[in-house]
BAGUBA-11483 format. One line per field, with one value per residue (C-alpha): residue in three letters; x, y, z. Coordinates in steps of 0.1 Angstrom, whole numbers, always signed. Layout:
<pts>
resn: c(ALA; ...)
u: c(X; ...)
v: c(Y; ...)
w: c(Z; ...)
</pts>
This chain:
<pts>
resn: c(UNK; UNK; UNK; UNK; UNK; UNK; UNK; UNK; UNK; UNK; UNK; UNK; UNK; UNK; UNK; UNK; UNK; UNK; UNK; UNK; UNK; UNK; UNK; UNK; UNK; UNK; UNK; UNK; UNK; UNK; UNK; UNK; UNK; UNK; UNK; UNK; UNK; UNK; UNK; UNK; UNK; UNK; UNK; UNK; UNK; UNK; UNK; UNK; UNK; UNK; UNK; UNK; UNK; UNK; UNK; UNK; UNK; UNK; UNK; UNK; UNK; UNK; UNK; UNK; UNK; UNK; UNK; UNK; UNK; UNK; UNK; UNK; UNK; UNK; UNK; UNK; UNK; UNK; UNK; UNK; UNK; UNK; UNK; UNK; UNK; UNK; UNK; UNK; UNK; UNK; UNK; UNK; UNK; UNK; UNK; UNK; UNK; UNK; UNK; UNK; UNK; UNK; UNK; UNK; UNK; UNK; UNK; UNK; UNK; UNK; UNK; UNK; UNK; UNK; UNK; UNK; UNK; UNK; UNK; UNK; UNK; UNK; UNK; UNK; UNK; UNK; UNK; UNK; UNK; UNK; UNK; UNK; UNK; UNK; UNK; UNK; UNK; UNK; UNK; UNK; UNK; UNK; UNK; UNK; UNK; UNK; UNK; UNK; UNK; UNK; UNK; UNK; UNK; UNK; UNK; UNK; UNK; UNK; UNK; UNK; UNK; UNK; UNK; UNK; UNK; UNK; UNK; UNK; UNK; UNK; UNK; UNK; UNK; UNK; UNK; UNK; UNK; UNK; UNK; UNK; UNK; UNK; UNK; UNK; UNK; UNK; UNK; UNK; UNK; UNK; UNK; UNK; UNK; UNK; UNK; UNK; UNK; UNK; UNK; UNK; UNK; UNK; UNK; UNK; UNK; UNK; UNK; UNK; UNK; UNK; UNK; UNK; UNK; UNK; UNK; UNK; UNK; UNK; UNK; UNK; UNK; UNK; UNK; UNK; UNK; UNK; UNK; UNK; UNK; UNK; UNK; UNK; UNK; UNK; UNK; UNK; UNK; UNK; UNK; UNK; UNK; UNK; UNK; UNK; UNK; UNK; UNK; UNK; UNK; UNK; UNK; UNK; UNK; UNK; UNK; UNK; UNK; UNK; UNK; UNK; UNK; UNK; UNK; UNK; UNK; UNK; UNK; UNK; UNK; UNK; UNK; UNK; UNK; UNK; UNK; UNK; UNK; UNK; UNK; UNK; UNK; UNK; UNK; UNK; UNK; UNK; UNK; UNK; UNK; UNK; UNK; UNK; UNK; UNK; UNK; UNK; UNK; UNK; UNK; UNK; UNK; UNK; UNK; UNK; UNK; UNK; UNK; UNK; UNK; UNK; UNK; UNK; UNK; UNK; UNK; UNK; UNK; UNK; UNK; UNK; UNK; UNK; UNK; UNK; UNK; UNK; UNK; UNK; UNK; UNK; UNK; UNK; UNK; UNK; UNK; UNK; UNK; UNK; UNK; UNK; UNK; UNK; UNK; UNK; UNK; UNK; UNK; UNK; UNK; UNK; UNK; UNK; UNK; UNK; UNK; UNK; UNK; UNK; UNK; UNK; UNK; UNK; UNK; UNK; UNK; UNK; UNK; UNK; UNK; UNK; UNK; UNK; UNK; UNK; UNK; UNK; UNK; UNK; UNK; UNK; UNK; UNK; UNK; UNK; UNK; UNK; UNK; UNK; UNK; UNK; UNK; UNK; UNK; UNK; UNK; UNK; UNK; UNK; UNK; UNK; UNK; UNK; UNK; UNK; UNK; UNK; UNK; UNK; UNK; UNK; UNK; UNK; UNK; UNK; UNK; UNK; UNK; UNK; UNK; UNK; UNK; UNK; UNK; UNK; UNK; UNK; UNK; UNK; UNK; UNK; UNK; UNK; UNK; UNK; UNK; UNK; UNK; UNK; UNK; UNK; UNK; UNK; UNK; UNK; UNK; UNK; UNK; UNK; UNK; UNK; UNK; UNK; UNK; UNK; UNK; UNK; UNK; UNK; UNK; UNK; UNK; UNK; UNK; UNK; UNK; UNK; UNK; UNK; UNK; UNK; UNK; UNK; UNK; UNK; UNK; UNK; UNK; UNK; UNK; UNK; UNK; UNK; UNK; UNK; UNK; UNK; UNK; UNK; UNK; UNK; UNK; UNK; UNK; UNK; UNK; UNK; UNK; UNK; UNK; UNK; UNK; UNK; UNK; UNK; UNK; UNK; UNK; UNK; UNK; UNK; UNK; UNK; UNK; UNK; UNK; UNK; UNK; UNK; UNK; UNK; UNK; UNK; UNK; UNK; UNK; UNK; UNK; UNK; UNK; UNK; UNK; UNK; UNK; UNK; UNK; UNK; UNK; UNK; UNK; UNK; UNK; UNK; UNK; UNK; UNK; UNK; UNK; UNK; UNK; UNK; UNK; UNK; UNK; UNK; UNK; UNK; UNK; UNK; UNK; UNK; UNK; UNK; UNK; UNK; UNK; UNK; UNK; UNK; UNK; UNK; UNK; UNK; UNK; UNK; UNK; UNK; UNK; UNK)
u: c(-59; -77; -105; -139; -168; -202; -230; -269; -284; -317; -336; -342; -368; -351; -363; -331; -308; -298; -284; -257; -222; -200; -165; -158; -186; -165; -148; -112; -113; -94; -63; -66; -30; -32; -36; -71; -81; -99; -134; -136; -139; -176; -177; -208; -202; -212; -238; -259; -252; -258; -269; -293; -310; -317; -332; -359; -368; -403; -396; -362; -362; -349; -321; -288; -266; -267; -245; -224; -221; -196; -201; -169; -168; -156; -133; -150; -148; -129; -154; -128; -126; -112; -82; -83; -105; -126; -138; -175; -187; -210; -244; -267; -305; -345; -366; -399; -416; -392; -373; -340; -310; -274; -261; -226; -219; -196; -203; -213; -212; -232; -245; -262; -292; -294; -326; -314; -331; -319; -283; -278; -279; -309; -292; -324; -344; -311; -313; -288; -288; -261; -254; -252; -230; -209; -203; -209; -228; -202; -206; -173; -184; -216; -207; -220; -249; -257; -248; -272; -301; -295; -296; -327; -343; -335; -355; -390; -391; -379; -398; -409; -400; -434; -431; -391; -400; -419; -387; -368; -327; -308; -279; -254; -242; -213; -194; -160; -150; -117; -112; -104; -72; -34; -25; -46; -39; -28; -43; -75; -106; -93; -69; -100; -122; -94; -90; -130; -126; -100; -121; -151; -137; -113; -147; -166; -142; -108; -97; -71; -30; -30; -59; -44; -12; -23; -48; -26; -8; +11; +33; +66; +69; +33; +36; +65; +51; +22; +48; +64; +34; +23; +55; +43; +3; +12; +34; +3; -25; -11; -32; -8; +14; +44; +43; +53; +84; +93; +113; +94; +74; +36; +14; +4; +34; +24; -8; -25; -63; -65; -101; -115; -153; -160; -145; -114; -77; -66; -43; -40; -36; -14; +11; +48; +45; +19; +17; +21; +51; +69; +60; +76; +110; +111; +107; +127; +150; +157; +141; +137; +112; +84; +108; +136; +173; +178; +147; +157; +192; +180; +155; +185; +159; +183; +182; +145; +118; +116; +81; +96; +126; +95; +76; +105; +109; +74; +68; +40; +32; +9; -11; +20; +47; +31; +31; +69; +77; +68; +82; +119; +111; +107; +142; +166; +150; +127; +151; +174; +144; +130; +162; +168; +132; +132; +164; +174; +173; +139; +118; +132; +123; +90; +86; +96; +71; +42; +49; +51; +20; -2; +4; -9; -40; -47; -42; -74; -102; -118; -127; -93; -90; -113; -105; -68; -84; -97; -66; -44; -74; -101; -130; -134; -155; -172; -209; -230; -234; -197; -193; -190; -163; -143; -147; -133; -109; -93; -91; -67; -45; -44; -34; -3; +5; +10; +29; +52; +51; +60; +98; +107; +130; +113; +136; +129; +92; +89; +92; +126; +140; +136; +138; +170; +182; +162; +183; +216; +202; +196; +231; +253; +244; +258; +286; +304; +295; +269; +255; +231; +231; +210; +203; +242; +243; +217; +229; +262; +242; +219; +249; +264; +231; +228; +261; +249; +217; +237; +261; +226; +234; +196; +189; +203; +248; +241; +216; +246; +262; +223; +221; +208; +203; +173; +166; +172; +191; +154; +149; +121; +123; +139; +150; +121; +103; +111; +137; +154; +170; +196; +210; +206; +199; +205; +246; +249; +240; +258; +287; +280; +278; +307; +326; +316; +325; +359; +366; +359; +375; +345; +346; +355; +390; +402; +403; +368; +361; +376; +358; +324; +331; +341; +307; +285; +299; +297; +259; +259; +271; +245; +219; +243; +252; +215; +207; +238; +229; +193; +206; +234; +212; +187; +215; +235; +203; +200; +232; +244; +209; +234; +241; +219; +215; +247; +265; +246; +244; +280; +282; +260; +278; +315; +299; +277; +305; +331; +302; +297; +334; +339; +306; +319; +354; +337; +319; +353; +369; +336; +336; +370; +381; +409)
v: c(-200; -234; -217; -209; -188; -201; -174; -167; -136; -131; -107; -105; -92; -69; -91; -114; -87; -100; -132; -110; -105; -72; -86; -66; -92; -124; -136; -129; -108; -80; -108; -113; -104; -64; -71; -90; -61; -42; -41; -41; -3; +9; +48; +56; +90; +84; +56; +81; +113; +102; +66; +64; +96; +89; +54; +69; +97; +86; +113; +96; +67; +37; +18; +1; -24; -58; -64; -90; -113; -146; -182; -179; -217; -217; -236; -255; -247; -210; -195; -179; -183; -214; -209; -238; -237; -266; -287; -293; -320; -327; -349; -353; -365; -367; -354; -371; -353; -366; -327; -331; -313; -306; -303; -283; -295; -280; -300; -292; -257; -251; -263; -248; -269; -259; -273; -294; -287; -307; -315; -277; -259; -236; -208; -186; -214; -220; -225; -218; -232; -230; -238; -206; -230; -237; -207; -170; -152; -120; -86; -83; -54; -26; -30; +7; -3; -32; -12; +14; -14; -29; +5; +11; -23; -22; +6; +6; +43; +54; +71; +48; +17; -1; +2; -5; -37; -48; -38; -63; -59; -69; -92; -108; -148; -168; -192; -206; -240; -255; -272; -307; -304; -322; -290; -273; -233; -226; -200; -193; -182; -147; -146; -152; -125; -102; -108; -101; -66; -56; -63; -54; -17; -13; -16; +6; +34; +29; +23; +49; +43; +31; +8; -5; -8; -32; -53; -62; -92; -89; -60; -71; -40; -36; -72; -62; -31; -51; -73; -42; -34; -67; -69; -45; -57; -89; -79; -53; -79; -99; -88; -87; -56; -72; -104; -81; -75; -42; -32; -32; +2; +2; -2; +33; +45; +37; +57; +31; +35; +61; +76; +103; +111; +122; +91; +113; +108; +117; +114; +96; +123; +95; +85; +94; +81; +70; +37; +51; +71; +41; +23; +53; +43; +6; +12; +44; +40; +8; -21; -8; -6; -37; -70; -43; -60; -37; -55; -88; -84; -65; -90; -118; -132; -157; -174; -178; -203; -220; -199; -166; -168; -178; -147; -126; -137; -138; -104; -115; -128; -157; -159; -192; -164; -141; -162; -172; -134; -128; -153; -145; -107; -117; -137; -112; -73; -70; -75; -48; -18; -27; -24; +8; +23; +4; +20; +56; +77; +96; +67; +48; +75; +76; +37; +38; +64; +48; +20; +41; +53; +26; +13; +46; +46; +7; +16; +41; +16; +4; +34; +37; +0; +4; +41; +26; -2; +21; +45; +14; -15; +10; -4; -15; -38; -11; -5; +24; +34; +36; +61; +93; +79; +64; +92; +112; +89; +87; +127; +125; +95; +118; +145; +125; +112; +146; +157; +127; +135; +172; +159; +147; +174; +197; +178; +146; +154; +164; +144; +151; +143; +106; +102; +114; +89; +58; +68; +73; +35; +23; +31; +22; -10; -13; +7; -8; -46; -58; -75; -105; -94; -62; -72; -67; -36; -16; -24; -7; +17; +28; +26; +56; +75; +78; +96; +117; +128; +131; +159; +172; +175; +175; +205; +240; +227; +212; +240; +260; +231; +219; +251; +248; +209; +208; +246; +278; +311; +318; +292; +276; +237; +226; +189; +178; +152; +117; +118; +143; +124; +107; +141; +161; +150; +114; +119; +144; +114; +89; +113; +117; +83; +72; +99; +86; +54; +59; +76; +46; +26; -1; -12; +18; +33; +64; +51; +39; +73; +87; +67; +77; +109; +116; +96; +116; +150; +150; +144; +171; +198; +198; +209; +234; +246; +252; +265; +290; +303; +311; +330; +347; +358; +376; +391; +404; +421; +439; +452; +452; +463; +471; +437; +417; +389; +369; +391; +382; +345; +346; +362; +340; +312; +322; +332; +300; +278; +297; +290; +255; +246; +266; +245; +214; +226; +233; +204; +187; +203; +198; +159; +160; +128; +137)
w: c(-144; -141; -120; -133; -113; -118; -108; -107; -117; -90; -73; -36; -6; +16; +49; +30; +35; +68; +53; +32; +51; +47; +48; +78; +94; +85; +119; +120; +89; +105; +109; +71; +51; +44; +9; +17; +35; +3; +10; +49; +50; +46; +48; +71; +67; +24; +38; +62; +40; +6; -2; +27; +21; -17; -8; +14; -11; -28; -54; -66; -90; -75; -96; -89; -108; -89; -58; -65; -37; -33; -16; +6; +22; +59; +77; +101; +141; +128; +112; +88; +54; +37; +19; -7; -37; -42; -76; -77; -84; -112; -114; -138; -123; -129; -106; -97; -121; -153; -150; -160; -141; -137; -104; -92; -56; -34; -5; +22; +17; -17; -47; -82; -98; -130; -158; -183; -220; -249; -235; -224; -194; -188; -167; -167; -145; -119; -83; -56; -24; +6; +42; +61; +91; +65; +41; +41; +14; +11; -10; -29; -48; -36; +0; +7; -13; +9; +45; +34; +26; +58; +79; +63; +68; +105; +111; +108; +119; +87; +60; +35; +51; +41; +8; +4; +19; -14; -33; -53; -45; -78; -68; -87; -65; -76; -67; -74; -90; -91; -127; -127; -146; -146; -122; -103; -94; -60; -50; -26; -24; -16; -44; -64; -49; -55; -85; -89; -72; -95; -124; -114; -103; -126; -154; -132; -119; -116; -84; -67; -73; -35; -40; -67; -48; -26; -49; -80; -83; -112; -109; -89; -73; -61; -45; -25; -16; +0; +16; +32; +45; +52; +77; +97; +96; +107; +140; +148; +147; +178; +207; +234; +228; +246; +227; +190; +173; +192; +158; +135; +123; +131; +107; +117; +95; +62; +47; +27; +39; +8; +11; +26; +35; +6; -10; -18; -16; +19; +40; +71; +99; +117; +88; +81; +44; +18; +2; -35; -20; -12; -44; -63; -40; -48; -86; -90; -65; -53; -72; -107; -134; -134; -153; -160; -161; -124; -113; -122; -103; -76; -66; -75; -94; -106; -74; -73; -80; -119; -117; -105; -129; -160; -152; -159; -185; -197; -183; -164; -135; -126; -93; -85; -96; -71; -41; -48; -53; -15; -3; -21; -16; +24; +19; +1; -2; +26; +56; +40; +33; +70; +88; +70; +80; +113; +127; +107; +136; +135; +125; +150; +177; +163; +167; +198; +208; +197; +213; +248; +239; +229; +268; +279; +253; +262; +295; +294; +281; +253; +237; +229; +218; +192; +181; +179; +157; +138; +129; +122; +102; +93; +115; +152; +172; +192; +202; +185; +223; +225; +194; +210; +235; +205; +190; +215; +220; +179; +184; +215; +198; +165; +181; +202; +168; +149; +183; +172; +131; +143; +161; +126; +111; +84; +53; +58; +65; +31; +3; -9; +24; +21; -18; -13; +11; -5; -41; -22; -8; -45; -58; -31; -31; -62; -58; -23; -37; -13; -44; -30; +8; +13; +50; +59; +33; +52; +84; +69; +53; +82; +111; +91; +79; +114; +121; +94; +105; +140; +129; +112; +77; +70; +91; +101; +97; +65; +51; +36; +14; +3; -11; -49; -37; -15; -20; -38; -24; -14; +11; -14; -22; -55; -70; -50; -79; -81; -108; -92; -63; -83; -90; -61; -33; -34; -45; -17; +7; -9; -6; +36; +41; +28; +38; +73; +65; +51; +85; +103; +75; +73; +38; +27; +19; +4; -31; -29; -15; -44; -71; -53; -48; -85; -96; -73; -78; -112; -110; -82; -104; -127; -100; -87; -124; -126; -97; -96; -129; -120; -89; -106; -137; -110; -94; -126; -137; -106; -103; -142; -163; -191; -194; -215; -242; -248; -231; -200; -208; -207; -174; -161; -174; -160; -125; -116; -131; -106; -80; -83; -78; -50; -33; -39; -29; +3; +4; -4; +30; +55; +45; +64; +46; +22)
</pts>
């Protein structure tokens, strides 16, 4: 990458702290792209409990590793953060006094000055100086750090506050320079800071799956996993609720604000499914393995950019690769994977809903503005004197959204439910030669997922023929992990929805049929060979203790096998096809 990030290593009085933006303080941050939203979130519960507590204990040794701040220019009349990364510019002078210096302007919004001793820079005797009109010192990295400084500098009340003001507050400020070079990265300031997160957290701690989710760049299915969710971000941050795309899911849906208090995974009390969840789908399921051969043609990487097809076959992806991966991902997969979660039957009631009920939440106040802004962005505009009515006001919306999570049937809340359906989406795609259009294959697809969910296969009617598929002659859950979809559930579906289609003979005949059923049947019967056998073998020994060894093994054997033809024989006669 033809960038490089110039910095200053210095030490500052906490009456300075007020100069130092979170990002959640940057106007129009909370419009930023959902993969630019990584460090708005500042957990005050950790802030007042924890960091704030330690700094005002006189018996605690005070030290921290730097914050690192960035020079974020901003556009001019917006206040929001310029996109395009900018070359300094680069000036040798002689001061008055005969000191030689090196400057690095980014004008008008910075510039370093740096002494100039035999011919090389003297980094320990830099200078920084910046506009605050025209750029925003930001903390990319110690953000809880820097809250807990600034709550503490704000009130003279507290105890020690005389003598913190004498501190000295590491920080680390850089700034970034575009390299004057034949071609010149294009990518922003915020591709750049993101990048800086990654590293910096990644050295530190690592940063959870779902963080990581939404942060990298270079894995293809992480970039269109932010994209998914980026579909729905987008449509929520326009004001007006009328003036949205009325189908697409809320951002509400998707769990991918991934810490709790205690800065623990949790989950979102308002989401249907996680983040990582749904990367596990696109790579298992529907997209394939990270530059795998599936990948490549499920993607129809072929028709891509000259840069999209080059990382492919480099295996890596470049900031340029990136940018032309959403932008094909948008074209070809994206339509196909939102009309599927848009309009299957109980997400599409549950969109619907929300969207009744954020009239009669807006319709109450602010207090329910922000506490809304709050479940869907993780922070809202609202007063300290407002925080018991927000507060107040998050509960009630939590509570009407796990009224709403509760009308989704007990299957398809649980894991399995939906790996099952997104595999059964993987493979026929393939099989009923949709190849290059998945927008017209889910419509196909969904239109008869429907029917099935209507005759409710995935409750009470179809509980009998799941049997040893979604659960044991116990009632408990099995074939529930990822890689158990594509042999399990996930054929079962396939099965249903072409079954359905045949019926209504829409690109689908009985010969098709046929050639499906055979496929998916024959991965069906080794869930139900297994599962048969463990029933059978608990049975036998209750009623036959004489039998044991191979002579029960072969029992077993001849009693599951009779077992699991006569389910899919039934099977067979319910699907009411041949």
């Amino acid at each position: 990458m033809d960038l490089s990030v110039r910095f200053l290593q210095a030490a500052i009085r906490p009456s300075a702290l007020h100069s130092i933006k979170l990002v959640q303080e940057i106007p129009g941050s909370d419009r930023w792209p959902v993969r630019d939203l990584f460090q708005r979130e500042v957990d005050t519960d950790r802030v007042s409990k924890y960091i704030l507590p330690w700094l005002e204990n006189a018996e605690k040794v005070k030290f921290f590793s730097p914050l690192t701040l960035t020079l974020i220019p901003l556009d001019q009349g917006r206040g929001s953060a310029r996109s395009i990364v900018s070359s300094f510019v680069r000036q040798d002078v002689t001061d008055s006094e005969g000191r030689a210096w090196r400057i690095l302007k980014n004008e008008p919004y910075f510039r370093f000055r740096f002494p100039i001793d035999g011919g090389q820079e003297c980094p320990e005797g830099g200078i920084l100086e910046w506009d605050s009109s025209h750029t925003s010192l930001v903390a990319i990295d110690g953000q809880h750090r820097l809250s807990a400084l600034k709550r503490y500098m704000s009130d003279p009340s507290r105890p020690g506050h005389a003598e913190f003001q004498k501190w000295h507050i590491p920080v680390v400020i850089c700034g970034i320079d575009q390299l004057q070079t034949r071609e010149k990265a294009s990518v922003s300031n915020l591709d750049v800071v993101r990048s800086m997160f990654v590293y910096i957290n990644t050295q530190a701690r690592v940063p959870s799956l779902a963080r990581q989710i939404l942060l990298n760049d270079e894995s293809p299915n992480y970039v269109c996993c932010q994209e998914l969710l980026q579909h729905s971000h987008e449509n929520d941050v326009v004001d007006d609720p009328a003036a949205r795309d009325s189908e697409r899911l809320p951002l509400l849906f998707y769990d991918w604000r991934d810490l709790d208090a205690g800065g623990r995974v949790g989950a979102s009390p308002a989401a249907i499914k996680s983040i990582t969840e749904i990367a596990s789908w696109l790579e298992h399921y529907v997209l394939g393995a990270d530059y795998s051969e599936d990948q490549y043609e499920s993607l129809d990487v072929e028709s891509g950019s000259d840069a999209l097809q080059d990382a492919f076959k480099r295996k890596r992806m470049l900031p340029e690769s990136a940018v032309d991966l959403r932008a094909h991902f948008r074209k070809t997969v994206l339509p196909g994977i939102s009309t599927l979660f848009q309009n299957f039957r109980p997400y599409a009631e549950y969109r619907e809903s929300i969207a009744r009920l954020e009239r009669d939440w807006l319709a109450k106040g602010e207090p329910y503005q922000h506490a809304l802004s709050q479940l869907r962005f993780g922070s809202h505009k609202g007063k300290v004197s407002e925080a018991k009515a927000i507060h107040s006001a998050y509960e009630e919306i939590v509570e009407d959204l796990i009224d709403l999570k509760s009308a989704i049937p007990h299957l398809l809340a649980l894991d399995i439910g939906m790996r099952g359906i997104l595999s059964s989406f993987g493979d026929l795609y393939w099989t009923e030669d949709f190849k290059g259009n998945w927008l017209t294959y889910s419509q196909w697809f969904t239109k008869y997922l429907n029917q099935v969910y209507d005759q409710d296969w995935f409750g009470s009617r179809g509980s009998r023929l799941r049997l040893h598929i979604t659960h044991n002659a116990a009632g408990l859950i099995v074939n529930h992990k990822i890689g158990d979809a594509t042999k399990a559930l996930g054929p079962l579906v396939s099965i249903l929805v072409c079954g359905e289609a045949t019926k209504s003979r829409d690109r689908a005949t009985k010969e098709s049929m046929q050639e499906v059923w055979d496929e998916c049947t024959e991965r069906l019967m080794v869930a139900l060979r297994a599962g048969y056998r463990t029933q059978h073998r608990a049975e036998l020994r209750t009623r036959h203790p004489e039998l044991v060894g191979r002579d029960l093994t072969e029992r077993v054997r001849t009693v599951a096998n009779k077992s699991t033809h006569a389910h899919i024989a039934r099977l067979r006669k319910a699907l009411e096809v041949f």
